[in-house]
N, C-alpha and C positions, 0 to 999 in steps of 0.2 A: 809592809812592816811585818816581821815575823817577831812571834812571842815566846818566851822559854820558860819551864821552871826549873830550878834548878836547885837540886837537894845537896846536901852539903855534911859532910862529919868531920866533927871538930877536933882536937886533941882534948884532952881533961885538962880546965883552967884557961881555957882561949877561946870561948863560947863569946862574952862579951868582946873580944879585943878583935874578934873575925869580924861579928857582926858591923860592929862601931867601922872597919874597914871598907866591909861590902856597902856599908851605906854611904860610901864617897864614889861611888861607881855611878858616870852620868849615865849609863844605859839602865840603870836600877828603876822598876817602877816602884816596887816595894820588897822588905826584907825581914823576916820575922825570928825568933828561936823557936821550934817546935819540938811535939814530944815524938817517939815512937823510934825508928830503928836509923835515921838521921839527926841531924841538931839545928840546921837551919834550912829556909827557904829562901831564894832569891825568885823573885819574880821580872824576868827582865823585856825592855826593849829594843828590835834593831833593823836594820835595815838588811839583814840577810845572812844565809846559813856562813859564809865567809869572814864578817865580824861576830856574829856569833863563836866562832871557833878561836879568833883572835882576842875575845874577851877572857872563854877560858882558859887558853893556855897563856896568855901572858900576864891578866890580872888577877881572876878569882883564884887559879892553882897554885899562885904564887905568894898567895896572902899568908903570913904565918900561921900555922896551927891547923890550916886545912888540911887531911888529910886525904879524902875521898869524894867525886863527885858523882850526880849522878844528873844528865840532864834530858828534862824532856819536852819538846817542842810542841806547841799548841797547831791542830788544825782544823784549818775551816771545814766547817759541813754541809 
């Protein structure tokens, strides 16, 4: 199983309407608004860097309002 996080900037006005989206995503563990130089977090699940790459480009990038990702993969130590 590999882990991602996955930061997220929104347009002005689409903060709720992204989140409410990312949280229909069955790989979502969880998904939050945060503050700082992003606007959301997704914390996700999957079975490899392959779905991993076909979540962002076909669901999360394409959610309205997203405008920028940034994602960063968890690893074991």
């Amino acid at each position: 199983m590999l882990y991602a996080y996955i930061l997220l900037t929104v347009r002005i006005g689409m903060l709720k309407q992204a989140l409410d989206k990312i949280r229909t995503l069955e790989e979502l563990v969880e998904a939050e608004a945060i503050t700082g130089p992003y606007d959301l977090i997704a914390y996700v699940a999957v079975e490899g860097l392959t779905q991993l790459t076909k979540i962002l480009l076909h669901k999360i990038e394409k959610i309205d309002g997203v405008t920028e990702s940034m994602t960063l993969v968890v690893v074991e130590l």
